[in-house]
C-alpha positions in Angstrom: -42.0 -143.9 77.2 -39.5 -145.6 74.5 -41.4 -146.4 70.7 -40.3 -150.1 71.5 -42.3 -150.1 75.0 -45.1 -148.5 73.3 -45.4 -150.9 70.0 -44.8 -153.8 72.6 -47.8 -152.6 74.8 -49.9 -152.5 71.9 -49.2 -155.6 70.5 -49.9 -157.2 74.2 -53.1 -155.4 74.5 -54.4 -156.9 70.7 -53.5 -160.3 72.1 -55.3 -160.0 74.9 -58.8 -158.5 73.1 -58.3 -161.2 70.7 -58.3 -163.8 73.0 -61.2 -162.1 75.1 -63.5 -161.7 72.4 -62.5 -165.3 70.4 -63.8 -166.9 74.3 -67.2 -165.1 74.1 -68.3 -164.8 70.5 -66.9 -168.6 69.6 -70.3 -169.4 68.2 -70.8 -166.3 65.9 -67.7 -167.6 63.9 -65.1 -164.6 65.1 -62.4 -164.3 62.5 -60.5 -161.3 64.2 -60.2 -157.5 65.6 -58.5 -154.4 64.6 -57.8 -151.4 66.3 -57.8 -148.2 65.3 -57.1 -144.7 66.7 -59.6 -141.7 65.9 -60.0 -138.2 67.8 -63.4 -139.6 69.2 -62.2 -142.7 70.5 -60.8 -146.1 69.4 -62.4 -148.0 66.6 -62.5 -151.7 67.0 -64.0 -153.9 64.2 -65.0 -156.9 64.6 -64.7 -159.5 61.8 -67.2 -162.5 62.2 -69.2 -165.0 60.3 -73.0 -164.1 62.1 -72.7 -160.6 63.1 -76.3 -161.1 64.4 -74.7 -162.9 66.8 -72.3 -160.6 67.4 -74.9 -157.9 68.1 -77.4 -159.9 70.1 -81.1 -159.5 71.0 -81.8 -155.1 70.8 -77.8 -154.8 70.5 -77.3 -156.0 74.7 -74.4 -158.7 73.0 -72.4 -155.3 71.8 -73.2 -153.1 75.0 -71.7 -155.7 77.4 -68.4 -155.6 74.9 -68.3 -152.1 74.8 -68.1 -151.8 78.7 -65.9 -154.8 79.3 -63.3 -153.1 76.5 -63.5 -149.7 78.5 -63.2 -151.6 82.4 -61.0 -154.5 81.6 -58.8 -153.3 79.1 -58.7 -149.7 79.5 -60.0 -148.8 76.3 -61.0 -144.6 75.5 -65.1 -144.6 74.4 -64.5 -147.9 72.3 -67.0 -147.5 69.3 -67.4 -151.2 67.6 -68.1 -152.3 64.5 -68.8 -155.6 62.8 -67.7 -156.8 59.6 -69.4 -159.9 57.8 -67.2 -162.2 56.1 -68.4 -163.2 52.6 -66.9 -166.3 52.5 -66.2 -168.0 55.8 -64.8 -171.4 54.1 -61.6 -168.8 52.8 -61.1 -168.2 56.6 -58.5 -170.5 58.7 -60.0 -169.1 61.8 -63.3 -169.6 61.1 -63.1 -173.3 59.6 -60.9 -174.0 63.0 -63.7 -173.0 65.5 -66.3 -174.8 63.6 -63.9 -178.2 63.6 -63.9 -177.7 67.4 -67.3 -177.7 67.8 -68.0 -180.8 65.7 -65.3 -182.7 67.7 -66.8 -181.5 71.4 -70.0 -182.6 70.0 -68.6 -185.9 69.6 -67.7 -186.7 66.2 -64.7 -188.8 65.0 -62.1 -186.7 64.6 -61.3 -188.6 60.4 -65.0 -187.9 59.3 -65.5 -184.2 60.9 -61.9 -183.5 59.7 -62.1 -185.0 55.7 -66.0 -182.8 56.1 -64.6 -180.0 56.9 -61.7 -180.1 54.1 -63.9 -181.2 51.5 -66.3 -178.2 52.2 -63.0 -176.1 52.1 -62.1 -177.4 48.9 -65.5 -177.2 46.9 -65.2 -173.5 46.7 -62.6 -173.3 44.6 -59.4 -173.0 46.9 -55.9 -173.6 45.5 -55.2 -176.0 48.9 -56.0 -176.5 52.6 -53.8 -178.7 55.7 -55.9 -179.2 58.7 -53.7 -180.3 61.7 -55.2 -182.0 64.8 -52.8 -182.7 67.8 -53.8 -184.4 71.1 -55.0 -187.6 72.7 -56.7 -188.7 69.7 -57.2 -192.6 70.0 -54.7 -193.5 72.9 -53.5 -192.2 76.1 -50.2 -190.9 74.4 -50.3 -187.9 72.3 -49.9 -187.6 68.4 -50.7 -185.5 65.7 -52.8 -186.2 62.7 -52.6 -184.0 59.2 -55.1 -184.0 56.3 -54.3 -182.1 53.4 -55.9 -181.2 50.0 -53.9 -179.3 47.1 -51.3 -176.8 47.3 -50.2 -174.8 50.6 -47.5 -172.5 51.0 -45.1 -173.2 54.1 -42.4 -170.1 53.6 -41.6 -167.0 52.2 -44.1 -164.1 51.1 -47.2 -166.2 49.7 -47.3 -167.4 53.1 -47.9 -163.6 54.8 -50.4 -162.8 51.7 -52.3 -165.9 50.2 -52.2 -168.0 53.6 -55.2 -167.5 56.3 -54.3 -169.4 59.2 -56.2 -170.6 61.8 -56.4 -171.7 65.7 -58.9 -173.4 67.8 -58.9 -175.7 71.0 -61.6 -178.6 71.9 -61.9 -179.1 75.6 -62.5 -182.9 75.7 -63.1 -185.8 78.1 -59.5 -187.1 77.5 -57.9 -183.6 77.2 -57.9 -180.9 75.3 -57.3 -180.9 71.0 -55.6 -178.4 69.3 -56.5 -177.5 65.8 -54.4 -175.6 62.9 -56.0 -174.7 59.7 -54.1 -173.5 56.9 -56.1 -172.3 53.8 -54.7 -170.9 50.9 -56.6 -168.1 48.8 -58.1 -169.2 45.1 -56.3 -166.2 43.5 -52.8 -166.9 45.4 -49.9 -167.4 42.5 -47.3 -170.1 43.0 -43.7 -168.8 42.8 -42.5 -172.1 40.6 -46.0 -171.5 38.1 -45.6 -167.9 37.1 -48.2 -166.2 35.9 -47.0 -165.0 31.7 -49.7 -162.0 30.7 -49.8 -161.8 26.5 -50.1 -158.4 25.8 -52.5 -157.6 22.6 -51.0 -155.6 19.7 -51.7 -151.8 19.6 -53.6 -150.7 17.2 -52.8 -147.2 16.0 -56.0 -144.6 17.1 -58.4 -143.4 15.0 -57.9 -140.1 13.6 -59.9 -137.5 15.4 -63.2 -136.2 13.4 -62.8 -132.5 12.7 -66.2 -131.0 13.0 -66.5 -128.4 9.8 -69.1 -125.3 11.6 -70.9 -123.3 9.3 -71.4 -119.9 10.2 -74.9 -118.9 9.1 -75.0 -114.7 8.3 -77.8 -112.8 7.2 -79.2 -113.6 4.0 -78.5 -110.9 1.8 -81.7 -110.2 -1.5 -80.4 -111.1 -4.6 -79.8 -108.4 -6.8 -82.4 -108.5 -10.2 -81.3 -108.7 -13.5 -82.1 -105.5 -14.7 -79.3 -103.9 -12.8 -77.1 -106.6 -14.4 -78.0 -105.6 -17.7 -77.5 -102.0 -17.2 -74.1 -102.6 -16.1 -73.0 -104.6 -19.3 -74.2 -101.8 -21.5 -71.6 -99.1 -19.3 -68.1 -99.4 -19.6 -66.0 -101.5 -17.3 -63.1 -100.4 -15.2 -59.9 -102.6 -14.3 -57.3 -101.3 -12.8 -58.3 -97.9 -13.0 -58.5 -97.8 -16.5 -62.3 -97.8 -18.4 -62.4 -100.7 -21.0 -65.5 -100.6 -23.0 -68.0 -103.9 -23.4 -68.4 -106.1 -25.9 -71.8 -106.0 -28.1 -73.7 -109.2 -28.8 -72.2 -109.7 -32.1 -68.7 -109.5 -30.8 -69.5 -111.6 -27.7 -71.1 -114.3 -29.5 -69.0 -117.2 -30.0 -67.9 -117.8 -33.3 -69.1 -121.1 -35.3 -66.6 -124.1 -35.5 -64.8 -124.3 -39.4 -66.3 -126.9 -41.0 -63.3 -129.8 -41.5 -62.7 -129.8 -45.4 -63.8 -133.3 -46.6 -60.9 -136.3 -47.2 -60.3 -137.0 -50.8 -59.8 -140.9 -51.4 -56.7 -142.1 -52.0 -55.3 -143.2 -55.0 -53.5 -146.7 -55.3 -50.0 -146.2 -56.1 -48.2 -147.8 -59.2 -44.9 -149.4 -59.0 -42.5 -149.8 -61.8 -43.1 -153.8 -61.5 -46.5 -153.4 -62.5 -45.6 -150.9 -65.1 -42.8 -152.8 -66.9 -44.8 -156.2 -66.9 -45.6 -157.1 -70.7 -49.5 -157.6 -71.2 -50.4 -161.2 -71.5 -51.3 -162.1 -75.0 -54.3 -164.8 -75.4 -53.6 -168.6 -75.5 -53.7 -170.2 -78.9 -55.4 -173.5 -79.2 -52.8 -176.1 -79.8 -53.6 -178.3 -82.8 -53.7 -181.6 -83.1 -52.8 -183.9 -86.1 -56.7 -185.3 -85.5 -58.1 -182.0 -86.1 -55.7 -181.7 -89.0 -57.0 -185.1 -90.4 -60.7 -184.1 -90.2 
């Protein structure tokens, strides 16, 4: 067989589970399947809203799967799994089937369509389109959209921060298709790029060098009798004997006494030596004193 028939054959066979299992678990909030290939068998997990639901009363919900997989589809020992989804309001699939069910349960197709995108938005999407196509107030067919912030239509943030959604309501006048678009909270805009500031580096800290100190034996200090016999022997450096100093010789003579500063004389200049020695005023006389 070719690779193109093969990938082809798969591809069929995932469209047909998916439709087979969104028919019977429609009220457990089905959100999708995935296949995968082990040496026991195939893997199929099952992502859904209520896996309770999914599993049903002692597991008989998941037993009938398992054997309509293996008879109907031709599936090897199908081993299934369910997956909860944390937050089904991030899901296009899941808000779909539950905007079905309010419309076959007769709701206006405004109020159960603004509900359901105002629950979308509260938990902190970056924008949602519900699209609603069908007999909706007249015998003719039209389309009605509601949308609520940002949504992708083209290019990659379409294939990564876009769940989308379908779902049918079987009504009295016909049947309603439903398209829900929901884009993630975490999605970034190609015309708002996101600009990251980078923090200066700060040089790293020196490494602390750990000093170890090697403990060896303690060794008994030596008394000071043997030190004082060895001052009294000769010493020898270098091979040659040099004989000790006695205490008088070692002793460290006294500091000279500084000889004490004689005070200085005042010097005479020859100014002060030729200046004549003032002689004593004389009383002037008056011709008063003369007359008295």
């Amino acid at each position: 067989m070719p690779a193109e028939v093969h990938f082809i054959n798969r591809g069929l066979l995932l469209v047909r589970i998916d439709d087979y299992l969104r028919r019977e678990l429609s009220r457990a909030g089905y959100a999708g399947v995935e296949l995968q290939k082990t040496p026991l068998g195939t893997r199929v997990i099952i992502f859904a809203a209520r896996p309770g639901m999914v599993i049903g009363r002692r597991g008989a919900t998941v037993r009938q799967l398992t054997e309509d997989l293996e008879s109907e589809f031709g599936l090897e020992a199908p081993q299934i799994e369910v997956s909860e989804i944390e937050i089904p309001e991030h899901n296009g699939a899941v808000m779909a089937e539950r905007l079905a069910q309010r419309l076959e349960r007769g709701d206006h197709f405004r109020r159960a369509s603004y509900g359901v995108l105002r629950r979308i938005m509260h938990t902190g999407v970056t924008g949602a389109e519900i699209t609603i196509k069908g007999k909706l107030t007249s015998r003719r067919s039209r389309y009605q959209k509601f949308r609520s912030g940002f949504v992708a239509k083209t290019g990659e943030p379409v294939r990564e921060n876009v769940s989308h959604g379908i779902a049918t309501a079987v009504m009295k006048q016909g049947v309603i298709g439903i398209q829900v678009r929901i884009m993630k909270p975490d999605a970034i805009s190609p015309d708002k790029p996101l600009i990251q500031h980078r923090e200066p580096e700060t040089p790293a800290a020196p490494a602390e060098v750990e000093v170890v100190e090697e403990e060896g034996p303690l060794e008994e200090a030596s008394s000071i009798e043997e030190y004082a016999e060895v001052s009294e022997e000769s010493i020898e450096v270098d091979g040659t004997p040099h004989e000790t100093l006695t205490e008088e010789e070692d002793a460290v003579p006294p500091a000279e006494e500084a000889p004490e500063e004689k005070p200085k004389r005042k010097r005479r200049t020859k100014k002060a030596e030729e200046a004549p020695e003032e002689k004593p005023k004389r009383k002037r006389r008056t011709k008063k004193a003369e007359e008295t």
